[in-house]
gemmi code that builds the backbone of each chain (N, CA, C; Angstrom):
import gemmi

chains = {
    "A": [
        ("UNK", (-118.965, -22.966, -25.306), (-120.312, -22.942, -25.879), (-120.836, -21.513, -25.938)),
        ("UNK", (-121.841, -21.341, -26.517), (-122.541, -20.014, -26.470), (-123.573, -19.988, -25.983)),
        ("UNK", (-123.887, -18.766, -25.464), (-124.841, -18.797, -24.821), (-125.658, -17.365, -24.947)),
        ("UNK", (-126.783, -17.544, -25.057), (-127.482, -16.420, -25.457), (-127.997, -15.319, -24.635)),
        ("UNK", (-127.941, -14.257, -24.295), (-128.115, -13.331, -23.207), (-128.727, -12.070, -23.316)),
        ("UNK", (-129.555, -11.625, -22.678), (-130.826, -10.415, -23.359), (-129.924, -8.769, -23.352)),
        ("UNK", (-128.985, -9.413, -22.204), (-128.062, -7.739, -22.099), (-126.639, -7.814, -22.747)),
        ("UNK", (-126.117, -8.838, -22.422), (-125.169, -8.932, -23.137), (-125.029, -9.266, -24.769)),
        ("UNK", (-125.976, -9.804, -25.190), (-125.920, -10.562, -26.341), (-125.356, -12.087, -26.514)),
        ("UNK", (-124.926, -12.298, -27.710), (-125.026, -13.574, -27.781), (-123.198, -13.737, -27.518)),
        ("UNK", (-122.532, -14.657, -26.339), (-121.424, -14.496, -25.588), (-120.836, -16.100, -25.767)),
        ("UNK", (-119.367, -16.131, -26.004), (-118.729, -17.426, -25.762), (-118.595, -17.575, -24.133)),
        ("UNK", (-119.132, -18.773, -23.859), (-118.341, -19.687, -22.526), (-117.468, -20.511, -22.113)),
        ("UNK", (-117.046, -20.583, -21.828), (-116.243, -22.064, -22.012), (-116.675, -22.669, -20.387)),
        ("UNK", (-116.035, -23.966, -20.445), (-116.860, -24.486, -19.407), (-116.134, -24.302, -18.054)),
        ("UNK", (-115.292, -23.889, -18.343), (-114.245, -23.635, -17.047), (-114.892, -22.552, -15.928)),
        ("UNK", (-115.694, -21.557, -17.353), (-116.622, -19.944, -16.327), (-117.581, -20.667, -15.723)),
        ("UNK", (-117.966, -21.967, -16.023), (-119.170, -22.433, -14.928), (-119.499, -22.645, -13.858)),
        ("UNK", (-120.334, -22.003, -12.916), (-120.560, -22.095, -11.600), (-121.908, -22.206, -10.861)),
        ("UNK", (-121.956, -23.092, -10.142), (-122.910, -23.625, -9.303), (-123.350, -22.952, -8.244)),
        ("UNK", (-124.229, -22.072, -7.400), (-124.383, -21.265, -6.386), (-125.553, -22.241, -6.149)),
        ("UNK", (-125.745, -23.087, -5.271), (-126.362, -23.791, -4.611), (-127.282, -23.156, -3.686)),
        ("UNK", (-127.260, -22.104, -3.364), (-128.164, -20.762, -2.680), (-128.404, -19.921, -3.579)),
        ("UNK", (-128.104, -20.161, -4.653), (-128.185, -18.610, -5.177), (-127.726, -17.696, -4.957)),
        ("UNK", (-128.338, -16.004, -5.216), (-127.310, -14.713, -4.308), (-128.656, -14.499, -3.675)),
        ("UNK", (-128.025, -13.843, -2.605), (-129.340, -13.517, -1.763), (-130.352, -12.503, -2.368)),
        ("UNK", (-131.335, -12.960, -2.515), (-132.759, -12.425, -2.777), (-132.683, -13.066, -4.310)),
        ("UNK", (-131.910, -13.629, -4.888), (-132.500, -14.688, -6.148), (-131.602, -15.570, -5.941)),
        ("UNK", (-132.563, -16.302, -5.224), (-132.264, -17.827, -4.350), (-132.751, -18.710, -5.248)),
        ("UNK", (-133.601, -18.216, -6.767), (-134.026, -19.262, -7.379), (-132.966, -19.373, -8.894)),
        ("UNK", (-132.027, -18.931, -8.886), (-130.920, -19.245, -9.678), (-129.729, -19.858, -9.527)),
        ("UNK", (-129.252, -20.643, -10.107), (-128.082, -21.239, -9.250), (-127.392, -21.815, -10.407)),
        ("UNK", (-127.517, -21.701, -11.175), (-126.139, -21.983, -12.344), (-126.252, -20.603, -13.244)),
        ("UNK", (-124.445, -20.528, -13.508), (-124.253, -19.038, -13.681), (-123.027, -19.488, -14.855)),
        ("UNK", (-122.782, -18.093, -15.404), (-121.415, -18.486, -15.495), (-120.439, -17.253, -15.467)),
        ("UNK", (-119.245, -17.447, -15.464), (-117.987, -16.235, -15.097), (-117.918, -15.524, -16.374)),
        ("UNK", (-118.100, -14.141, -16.710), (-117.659, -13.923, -18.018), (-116.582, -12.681, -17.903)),
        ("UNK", (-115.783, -12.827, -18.730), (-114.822, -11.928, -18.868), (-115.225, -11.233, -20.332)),
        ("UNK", (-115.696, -10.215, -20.691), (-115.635, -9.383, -22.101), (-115.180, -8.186, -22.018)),
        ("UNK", (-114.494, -8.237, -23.337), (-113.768, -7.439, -23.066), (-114.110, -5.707, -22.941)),
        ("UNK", (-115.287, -5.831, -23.733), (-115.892, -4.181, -23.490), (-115.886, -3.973, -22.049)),
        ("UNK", (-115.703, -4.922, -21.023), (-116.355, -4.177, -19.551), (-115.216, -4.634, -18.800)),
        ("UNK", (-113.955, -5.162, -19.144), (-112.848, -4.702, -18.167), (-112.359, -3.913, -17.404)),
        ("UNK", (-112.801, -3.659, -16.248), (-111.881, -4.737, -15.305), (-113.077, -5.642, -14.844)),
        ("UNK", (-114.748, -5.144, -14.711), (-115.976, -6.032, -14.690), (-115.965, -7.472, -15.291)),
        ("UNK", (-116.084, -8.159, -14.150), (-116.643, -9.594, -15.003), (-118.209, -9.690, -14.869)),
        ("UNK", (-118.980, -10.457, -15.556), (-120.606, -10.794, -15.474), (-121.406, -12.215, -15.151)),
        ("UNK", (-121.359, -11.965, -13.690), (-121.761, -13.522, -13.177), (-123.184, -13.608, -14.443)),
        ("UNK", (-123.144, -14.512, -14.885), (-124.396, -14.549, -16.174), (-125.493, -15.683, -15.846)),
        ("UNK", (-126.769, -15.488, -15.459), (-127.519, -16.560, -15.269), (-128.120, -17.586, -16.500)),
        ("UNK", (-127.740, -18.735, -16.174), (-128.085, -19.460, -17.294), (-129.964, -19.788, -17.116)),
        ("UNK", (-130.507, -19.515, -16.126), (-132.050, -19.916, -16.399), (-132.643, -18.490, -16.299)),
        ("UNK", (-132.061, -17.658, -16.116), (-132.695, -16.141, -16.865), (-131.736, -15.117, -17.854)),
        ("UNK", (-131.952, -15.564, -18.892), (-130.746, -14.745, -19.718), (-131.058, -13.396, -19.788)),
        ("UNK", (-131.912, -12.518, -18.721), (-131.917, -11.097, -18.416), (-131.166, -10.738, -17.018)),
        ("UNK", (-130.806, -11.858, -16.724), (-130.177, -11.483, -15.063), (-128.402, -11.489, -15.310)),
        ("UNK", (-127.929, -10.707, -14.961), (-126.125, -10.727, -14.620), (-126.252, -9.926, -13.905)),
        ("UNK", (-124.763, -10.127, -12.820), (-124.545, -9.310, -12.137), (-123.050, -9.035, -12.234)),
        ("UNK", (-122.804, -7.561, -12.325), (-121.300, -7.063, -12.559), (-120.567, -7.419, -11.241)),
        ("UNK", (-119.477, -8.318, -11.591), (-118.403, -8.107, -9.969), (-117.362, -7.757, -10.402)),
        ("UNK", (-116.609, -7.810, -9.488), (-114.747, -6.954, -9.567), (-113.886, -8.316, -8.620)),
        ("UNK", (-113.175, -7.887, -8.906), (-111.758, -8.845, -7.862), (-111.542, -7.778, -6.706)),
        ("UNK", (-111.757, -7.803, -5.295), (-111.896, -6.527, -4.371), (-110.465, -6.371, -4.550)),
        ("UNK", (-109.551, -7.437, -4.632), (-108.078, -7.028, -4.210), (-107.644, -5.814, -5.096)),
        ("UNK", (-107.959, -5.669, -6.276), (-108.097, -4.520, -7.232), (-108.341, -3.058, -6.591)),
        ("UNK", (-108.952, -3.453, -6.184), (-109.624, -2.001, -5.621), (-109.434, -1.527, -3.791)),
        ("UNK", (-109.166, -2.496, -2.972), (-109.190, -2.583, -1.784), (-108.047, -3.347, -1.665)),
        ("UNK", (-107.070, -3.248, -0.897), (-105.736, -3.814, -1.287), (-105.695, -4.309, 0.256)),
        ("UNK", (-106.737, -3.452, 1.267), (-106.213, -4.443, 2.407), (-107.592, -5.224, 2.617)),
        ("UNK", (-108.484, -5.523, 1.815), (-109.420, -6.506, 1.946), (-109.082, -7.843, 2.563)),
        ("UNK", (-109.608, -8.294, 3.552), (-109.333, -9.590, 4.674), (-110.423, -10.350, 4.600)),
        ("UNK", (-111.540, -10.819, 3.923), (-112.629, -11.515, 4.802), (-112.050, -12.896, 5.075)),
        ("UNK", (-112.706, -12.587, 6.251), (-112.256, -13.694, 7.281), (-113.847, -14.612, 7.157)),
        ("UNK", (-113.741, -16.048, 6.813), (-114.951, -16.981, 6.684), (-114.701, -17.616, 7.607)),
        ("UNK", (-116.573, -17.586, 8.190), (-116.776, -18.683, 8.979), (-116.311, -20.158, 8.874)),
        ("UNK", (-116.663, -20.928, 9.574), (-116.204, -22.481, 9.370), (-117.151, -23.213, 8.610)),
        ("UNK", (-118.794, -22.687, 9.224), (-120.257, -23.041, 8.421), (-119.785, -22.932, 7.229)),
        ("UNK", (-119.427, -21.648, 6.984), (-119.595, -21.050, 5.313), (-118.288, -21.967, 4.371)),
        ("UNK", (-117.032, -22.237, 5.379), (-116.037, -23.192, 4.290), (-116.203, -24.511, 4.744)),
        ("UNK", (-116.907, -24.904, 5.390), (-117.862, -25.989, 4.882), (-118.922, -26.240, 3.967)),
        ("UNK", (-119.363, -25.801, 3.999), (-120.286, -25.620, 2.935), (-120.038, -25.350, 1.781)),
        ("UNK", (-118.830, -25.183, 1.429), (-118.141, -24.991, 0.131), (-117.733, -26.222, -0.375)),
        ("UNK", (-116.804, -26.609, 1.003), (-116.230, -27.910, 0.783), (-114.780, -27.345, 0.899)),
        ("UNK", (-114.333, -26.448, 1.231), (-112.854, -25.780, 1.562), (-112.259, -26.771, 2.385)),
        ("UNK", (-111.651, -27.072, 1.497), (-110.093, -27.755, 3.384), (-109.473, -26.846, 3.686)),
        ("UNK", (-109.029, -27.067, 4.812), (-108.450, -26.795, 6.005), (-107.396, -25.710, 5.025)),
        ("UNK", (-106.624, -24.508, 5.000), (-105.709, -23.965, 4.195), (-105.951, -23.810, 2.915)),
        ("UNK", (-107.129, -24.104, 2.257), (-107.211, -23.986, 0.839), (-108.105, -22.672, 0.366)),
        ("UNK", (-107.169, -21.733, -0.573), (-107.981, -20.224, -0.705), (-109.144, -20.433, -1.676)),
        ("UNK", (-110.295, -19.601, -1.417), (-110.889, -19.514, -2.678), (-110.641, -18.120, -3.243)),
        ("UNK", (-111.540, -18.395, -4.277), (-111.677, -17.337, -5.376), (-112.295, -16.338, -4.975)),
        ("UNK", (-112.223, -15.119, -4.820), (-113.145, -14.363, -3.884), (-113.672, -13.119, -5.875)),
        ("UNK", (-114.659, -12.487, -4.945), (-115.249, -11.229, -6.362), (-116.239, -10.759, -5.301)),
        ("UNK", (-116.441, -9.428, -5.765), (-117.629, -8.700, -4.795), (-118.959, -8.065, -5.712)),
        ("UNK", (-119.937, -7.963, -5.588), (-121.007, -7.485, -6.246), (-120.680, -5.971, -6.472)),
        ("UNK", (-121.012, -5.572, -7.810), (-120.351, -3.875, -8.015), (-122.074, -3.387, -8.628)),
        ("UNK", (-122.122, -2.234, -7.569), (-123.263, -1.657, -8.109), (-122.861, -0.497, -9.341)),
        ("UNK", (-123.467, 0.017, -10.129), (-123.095, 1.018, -10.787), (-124.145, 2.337, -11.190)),
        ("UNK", (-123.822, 3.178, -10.594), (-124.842, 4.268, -10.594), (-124.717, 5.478, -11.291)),
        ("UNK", (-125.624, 6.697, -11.805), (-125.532, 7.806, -12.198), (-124.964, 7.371, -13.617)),
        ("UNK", (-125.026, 6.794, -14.229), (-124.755, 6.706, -15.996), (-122.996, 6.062, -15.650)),
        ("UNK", (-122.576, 5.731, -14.582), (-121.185, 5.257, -14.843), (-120.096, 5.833, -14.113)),
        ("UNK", (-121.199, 6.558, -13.375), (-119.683, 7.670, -12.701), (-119.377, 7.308, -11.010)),
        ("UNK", (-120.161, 5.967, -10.921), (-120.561, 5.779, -9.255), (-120.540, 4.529, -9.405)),
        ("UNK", (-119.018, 3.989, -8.383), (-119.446, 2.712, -8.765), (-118.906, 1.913, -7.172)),
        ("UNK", (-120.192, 0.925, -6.663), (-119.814, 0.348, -5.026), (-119.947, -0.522, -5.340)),
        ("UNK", (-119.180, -1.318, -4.228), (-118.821, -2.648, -4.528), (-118.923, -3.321, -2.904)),
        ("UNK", (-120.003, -4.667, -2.838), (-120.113, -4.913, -1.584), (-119.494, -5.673, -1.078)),
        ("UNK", (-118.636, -4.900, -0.446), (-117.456, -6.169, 0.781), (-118.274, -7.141, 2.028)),
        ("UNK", (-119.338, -6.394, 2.385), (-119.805, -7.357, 3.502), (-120.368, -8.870, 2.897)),
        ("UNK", (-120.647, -9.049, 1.777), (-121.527, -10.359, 1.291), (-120.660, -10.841, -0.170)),
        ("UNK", (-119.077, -11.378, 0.118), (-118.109, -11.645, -1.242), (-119.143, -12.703, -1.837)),
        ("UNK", (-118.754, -12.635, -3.159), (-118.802, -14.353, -3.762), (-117.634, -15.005, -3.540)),
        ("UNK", (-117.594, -16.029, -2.936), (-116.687, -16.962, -2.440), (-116.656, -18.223, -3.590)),
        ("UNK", (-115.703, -18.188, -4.100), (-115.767, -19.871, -5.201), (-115.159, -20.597, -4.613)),
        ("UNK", (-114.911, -22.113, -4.730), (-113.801, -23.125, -4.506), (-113.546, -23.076, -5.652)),
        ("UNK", (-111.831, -22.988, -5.799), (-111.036, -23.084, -7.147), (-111.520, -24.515, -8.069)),
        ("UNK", (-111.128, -25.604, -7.422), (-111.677, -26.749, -8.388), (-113.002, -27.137, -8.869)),
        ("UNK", (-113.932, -26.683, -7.458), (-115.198, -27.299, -7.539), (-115.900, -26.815, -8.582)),
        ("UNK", (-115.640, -25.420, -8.311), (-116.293, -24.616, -9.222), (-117.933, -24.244, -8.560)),
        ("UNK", (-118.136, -24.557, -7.519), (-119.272, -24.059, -6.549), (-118.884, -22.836, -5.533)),
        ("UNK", (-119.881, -21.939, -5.480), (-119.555, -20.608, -5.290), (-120.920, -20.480, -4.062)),
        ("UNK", (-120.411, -19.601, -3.258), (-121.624, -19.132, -2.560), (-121.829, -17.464, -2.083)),
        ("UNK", (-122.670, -16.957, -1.924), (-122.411, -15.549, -1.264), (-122.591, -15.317, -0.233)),
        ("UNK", (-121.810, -15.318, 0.887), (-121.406, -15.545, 1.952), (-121.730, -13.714, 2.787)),
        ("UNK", (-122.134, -14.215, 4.053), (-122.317, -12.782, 4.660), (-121.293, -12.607, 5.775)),
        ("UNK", (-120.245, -11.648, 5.500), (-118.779, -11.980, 6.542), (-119.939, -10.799, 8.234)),
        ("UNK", (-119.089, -12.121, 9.153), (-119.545, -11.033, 10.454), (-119.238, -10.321, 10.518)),
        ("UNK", (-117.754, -9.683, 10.252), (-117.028, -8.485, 10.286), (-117.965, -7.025, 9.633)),
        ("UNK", (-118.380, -6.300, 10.927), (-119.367, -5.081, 9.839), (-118.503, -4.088, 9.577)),
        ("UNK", (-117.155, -3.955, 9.595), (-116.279, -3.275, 9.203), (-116.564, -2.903, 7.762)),
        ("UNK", (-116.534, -4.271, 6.738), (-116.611, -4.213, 5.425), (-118.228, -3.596, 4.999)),
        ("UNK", (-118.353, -2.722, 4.383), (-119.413, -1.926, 3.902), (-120.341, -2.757, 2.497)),
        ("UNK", (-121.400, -2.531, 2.476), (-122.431, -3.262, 1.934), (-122.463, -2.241, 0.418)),
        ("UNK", (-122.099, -0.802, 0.727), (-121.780, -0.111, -0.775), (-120.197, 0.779, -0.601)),
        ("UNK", (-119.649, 0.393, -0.323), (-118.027, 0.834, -0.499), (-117.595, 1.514, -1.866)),
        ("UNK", (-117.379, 2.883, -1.505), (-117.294, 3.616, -2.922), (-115.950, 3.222, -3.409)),
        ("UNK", (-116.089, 2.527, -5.166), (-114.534, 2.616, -5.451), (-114.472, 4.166, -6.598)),
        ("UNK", (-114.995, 3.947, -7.265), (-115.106, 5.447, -8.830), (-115.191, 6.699, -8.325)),
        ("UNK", (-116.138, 6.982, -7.333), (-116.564, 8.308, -6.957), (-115.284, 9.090, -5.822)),
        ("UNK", (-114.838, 8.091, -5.590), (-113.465, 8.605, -4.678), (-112.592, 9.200, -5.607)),
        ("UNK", (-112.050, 8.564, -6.878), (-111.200, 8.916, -7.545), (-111.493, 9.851, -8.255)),
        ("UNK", (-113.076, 9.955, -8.802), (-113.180, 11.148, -9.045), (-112.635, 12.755, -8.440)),
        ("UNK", (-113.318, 12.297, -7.770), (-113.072, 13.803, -6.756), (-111.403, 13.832, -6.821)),
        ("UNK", (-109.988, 13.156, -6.307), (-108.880, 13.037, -6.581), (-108.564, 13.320, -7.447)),
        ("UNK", (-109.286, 13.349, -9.067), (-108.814, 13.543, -10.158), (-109.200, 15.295, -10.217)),
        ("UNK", (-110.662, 15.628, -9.693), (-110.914, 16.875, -9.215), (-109.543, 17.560, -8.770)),
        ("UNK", (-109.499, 17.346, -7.483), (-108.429, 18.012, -6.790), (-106.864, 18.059, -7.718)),
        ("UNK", (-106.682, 17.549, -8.586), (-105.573, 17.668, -8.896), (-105.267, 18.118, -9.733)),
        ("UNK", (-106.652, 18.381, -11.063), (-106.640, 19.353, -11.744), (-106.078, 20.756, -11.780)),
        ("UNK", (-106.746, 20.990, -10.280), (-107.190, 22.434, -9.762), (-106.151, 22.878, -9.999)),
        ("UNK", (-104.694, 22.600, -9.620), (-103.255, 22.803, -8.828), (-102.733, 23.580, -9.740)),
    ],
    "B": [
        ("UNK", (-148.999, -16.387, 11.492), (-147.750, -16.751, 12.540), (-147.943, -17.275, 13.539)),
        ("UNK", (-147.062, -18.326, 13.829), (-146.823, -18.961, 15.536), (-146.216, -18.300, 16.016)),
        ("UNK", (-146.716, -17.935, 17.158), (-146.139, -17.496, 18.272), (-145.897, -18.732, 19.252)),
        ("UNK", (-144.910, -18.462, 19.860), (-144.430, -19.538, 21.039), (-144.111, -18.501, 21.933)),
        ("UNK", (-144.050, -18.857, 22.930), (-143.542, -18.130, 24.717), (-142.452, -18.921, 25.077)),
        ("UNK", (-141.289, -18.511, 25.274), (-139.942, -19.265, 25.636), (-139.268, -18.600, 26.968)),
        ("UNK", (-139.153, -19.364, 27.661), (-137.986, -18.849, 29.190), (-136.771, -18.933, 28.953)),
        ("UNK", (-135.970, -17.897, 29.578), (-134.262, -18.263, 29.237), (-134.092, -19.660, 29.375)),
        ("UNK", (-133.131, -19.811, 28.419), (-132.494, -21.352, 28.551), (-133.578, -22.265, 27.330)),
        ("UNK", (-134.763, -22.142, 27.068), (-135.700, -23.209, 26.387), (-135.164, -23.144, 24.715)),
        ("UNK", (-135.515, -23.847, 23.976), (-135.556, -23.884, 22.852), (-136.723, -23.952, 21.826)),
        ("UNK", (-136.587, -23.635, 20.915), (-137.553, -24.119, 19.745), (-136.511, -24.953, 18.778)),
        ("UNK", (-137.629, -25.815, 18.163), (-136.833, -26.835, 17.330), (-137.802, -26.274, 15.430)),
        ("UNK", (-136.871, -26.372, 14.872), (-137.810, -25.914, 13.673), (-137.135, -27.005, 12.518)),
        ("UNK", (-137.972, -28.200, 12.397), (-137.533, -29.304, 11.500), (-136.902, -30.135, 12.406)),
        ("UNK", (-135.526, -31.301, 11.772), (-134.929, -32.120, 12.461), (-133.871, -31.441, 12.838)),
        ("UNK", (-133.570, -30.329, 12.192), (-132.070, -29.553, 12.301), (-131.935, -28.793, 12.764)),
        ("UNK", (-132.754, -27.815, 12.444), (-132.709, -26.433, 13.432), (-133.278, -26.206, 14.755)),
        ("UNK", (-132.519, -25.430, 15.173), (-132.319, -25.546, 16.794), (-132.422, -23.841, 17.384)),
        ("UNK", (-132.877, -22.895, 18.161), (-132.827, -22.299, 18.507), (-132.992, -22.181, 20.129)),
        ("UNK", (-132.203, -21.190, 20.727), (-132.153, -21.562, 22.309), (-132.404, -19.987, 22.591)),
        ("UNK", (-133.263, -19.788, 23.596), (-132.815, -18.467, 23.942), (-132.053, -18.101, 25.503)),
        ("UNK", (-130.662, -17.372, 24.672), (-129.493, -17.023, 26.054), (-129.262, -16.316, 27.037)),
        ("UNK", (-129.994, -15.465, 26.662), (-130.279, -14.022, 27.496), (-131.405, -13.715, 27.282)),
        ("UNK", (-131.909, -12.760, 28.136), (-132.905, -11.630, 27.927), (-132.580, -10.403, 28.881)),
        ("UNK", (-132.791, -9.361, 28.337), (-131.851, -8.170, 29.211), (-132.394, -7.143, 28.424)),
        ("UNK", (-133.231, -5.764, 28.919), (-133.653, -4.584, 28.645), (-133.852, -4.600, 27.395)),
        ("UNK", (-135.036, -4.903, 27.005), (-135.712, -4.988, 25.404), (-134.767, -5.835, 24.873)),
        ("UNK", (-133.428, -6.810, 24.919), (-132.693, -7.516, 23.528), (-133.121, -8.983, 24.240)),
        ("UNK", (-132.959, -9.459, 22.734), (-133.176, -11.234, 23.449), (-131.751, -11.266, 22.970)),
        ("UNK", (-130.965, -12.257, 23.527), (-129.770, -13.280, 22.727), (-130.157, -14.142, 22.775)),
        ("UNK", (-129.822, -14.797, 21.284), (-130.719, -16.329, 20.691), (-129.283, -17.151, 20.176)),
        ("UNK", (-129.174, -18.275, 20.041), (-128.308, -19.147, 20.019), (-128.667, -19.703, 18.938)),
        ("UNK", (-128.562, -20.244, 17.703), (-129.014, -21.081, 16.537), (-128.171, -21.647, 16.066)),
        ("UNK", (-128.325, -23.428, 16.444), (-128.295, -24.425, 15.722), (-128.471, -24.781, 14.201)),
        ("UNK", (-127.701, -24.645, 13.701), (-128.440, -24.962, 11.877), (-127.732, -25.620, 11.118)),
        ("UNK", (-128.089, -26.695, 9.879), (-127.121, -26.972, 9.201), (-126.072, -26.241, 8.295)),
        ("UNK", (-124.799, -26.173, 8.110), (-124.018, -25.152, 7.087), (-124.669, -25.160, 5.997)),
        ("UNK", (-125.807, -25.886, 5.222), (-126.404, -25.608, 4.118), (-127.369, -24.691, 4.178)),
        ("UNK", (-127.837, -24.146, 5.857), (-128.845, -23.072, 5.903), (-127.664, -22.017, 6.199)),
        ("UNK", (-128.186, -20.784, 5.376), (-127.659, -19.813, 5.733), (-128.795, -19.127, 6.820)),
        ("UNK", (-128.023, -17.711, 7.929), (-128.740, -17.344, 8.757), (-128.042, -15.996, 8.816)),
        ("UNK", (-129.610, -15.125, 9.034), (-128.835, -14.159, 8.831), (-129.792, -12.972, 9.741)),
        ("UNK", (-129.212, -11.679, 9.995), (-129.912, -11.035, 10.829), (-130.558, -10.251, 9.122)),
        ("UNK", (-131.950, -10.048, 9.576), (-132.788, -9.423, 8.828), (-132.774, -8.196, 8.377)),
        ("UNK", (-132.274, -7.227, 8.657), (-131.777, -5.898, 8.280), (-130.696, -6.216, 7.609)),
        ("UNK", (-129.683, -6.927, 7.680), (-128.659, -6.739, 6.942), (-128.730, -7.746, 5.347)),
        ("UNK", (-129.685, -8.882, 5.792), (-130.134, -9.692, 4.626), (-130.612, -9.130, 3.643)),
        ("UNK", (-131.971, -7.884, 4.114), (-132.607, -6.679, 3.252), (-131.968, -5.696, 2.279)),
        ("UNK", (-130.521, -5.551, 2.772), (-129.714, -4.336, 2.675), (-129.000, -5.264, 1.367)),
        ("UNK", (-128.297, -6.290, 1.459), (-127.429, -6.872, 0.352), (-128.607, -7.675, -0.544)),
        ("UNK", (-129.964, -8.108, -0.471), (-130.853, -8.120, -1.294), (-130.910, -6.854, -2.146)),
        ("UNK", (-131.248, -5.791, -1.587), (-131.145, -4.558, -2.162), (-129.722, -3.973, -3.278)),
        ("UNK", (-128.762, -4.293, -2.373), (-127.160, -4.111, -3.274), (-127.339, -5.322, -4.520)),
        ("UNK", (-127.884, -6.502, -4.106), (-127.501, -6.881, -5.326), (-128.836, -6.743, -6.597)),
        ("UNK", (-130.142, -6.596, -6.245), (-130.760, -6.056, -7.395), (-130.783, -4.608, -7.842)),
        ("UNK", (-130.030, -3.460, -7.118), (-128.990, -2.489, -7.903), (-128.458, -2.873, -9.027)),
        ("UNK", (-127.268, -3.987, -8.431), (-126.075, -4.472, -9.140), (-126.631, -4.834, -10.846)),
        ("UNK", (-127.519, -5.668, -10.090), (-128.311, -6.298, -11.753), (-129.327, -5.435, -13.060)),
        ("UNK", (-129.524, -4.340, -12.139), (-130.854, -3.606, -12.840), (-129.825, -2.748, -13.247)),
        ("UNK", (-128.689, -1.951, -13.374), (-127.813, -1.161, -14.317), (-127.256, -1.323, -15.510)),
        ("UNK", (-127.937, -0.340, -16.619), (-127.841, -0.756, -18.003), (-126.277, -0.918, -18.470)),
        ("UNK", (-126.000, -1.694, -19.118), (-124.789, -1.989, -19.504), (-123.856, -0.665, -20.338)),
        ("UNK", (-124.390, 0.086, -20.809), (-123.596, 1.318, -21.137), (-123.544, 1.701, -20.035)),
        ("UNK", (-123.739, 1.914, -18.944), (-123.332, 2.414, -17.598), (-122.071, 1.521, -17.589)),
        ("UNK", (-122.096, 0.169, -17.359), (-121.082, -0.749, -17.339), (-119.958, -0.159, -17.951)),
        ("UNK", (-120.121, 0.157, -19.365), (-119.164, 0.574, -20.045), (-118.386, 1.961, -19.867)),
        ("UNK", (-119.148, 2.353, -19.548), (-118.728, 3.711, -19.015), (-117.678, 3.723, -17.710)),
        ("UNK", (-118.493, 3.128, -16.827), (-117.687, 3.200, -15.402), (-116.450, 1.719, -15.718)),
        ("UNK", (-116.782, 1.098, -16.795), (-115.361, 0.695, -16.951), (-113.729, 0.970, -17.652)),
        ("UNK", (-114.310, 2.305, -18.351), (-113.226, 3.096, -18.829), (-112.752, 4.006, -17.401)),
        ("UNK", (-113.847, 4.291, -16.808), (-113.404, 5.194, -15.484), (-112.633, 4.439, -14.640)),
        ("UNK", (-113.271, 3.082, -14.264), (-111.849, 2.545, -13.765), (-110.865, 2.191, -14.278)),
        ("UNK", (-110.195, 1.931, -15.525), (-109.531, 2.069, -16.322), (-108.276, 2.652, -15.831)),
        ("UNK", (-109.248, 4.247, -16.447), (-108.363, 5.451, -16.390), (-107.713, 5.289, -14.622)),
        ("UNK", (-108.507, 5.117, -13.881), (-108.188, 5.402, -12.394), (-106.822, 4.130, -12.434)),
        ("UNK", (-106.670, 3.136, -12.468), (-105.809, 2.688, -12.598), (-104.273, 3.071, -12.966)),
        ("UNK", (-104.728, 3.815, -14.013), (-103.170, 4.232, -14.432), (-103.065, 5.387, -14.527)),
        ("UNK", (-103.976, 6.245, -14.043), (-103.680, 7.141, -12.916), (-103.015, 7.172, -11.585)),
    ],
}
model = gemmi.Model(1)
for chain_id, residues in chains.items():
    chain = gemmi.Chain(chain_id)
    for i, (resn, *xyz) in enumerate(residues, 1):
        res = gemmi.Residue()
        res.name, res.seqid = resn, gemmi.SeqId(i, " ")
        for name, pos in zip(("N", "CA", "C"), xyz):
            atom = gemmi.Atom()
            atom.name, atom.element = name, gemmi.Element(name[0])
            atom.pos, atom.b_iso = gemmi.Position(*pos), 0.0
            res.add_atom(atom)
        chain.add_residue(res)
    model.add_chain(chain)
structure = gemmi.Structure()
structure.add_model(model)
structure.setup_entities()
């Protein structure tokens, strides 16, 4: 279906990107159907897309992309509340902030979006572990790397 | 606001579900124990503030930014 959107424009869905956040994300607790979008202008970004405010998305990433030894470890509350059995993975994505016109970009490991693969209900979960950082630089690192290697 | 006065060990009950106990008390910290259903989330307040904050960042960045920092990761990739 299509669906109409104030930032994105007017975007195909299909019903498979649909997702239920029964909490919402924290601090817009009053949204809760979304959907997954993949376009292609903003690859490797997907755009959680709110269906009752078509000015709200939020850019996420797949952390494994970017963080290769990413672990969150979920409570039992939290895969309950999903409805997870016992051994069953979900879908994980992290909130990506993006700053300075594009050149700065964090991504928060402490609070994943957690999906269940079938259900298609998602929550944003706050891992205890404070290891994982709330703005974890992925862009601005590589910058500087791409810096340094110029130089040589 | 209610205030309540609690001794180690007492509880407050807040609804049919929630449950709070307090476990300790020791040089200015309380340790509190909470009972809740998995449909309440709970969370310490500084850090609730902080990913409220990360995620209306996340949302308020104009999409040519998007576009931008998605060629940058891009490039970083196959780099």
């Amino acid at each position: 279906m299509k669906i109409h959107t104030a930032t994105l424009g007017v975007v195909e869905a299909a019903p498979e990107s649909f997702l239920t956040l029964p909490d919402g994300l924290i601090g817009f607790e009053e949204h809760k159907e979304f959907a997954l979008l993949e376009l292609s202008d903003y690859v490797p970004f997907r755009w959680l897309q709110s269906f009752s405010d078509p000015g709200l998305a939020f850019p996420v990433l797949d952390p494994l992309a970017f963080v290769a030894s990413y672990d969150p470890q979920l409570s039992e509350p939290d895969r309950l509340a999903l409805g997870l059995e016992t051994g069953e993975k979900p879908e994980i994505y992290v909130v990506a902030s993006v700053e300075d016109a594009g050149k700065i970009v964090t991504v928060n490991l402490r609070a994943p979006l957690v999906i269940h693969p079938r259900r298609r209900v998602a929550r944003q979960v706050v891992l205890a572990d404070s290891r994982w950082d709330i703005q974890h630089p992925i862009l601005e690192r590589a910058r500087q790397r791409t810096t340094a290697r110029a130089s040589h | 606001m209610l205030v309540l006065s609690r001794k180690l060990g007492e509880n407050i009950r807040i609804g049919d579900e929630i449950k709070v106990i307090v476990l300790d008390v020791r040089g200015g910290q309380v340790k509190l124990g909470i009972e809740a259903p998995n449909s309440v989330q709970v969370h310490r307040q500084e850090i609730y503030l902080r990913i409220q904050e990360a995620n209306r960042r996340a949302a308020a960045a104009p999409t040519a930014w998007l576009s931008q920092a998605s060629q940058g990761l891009r490039s970083q990739r196959m780099g």
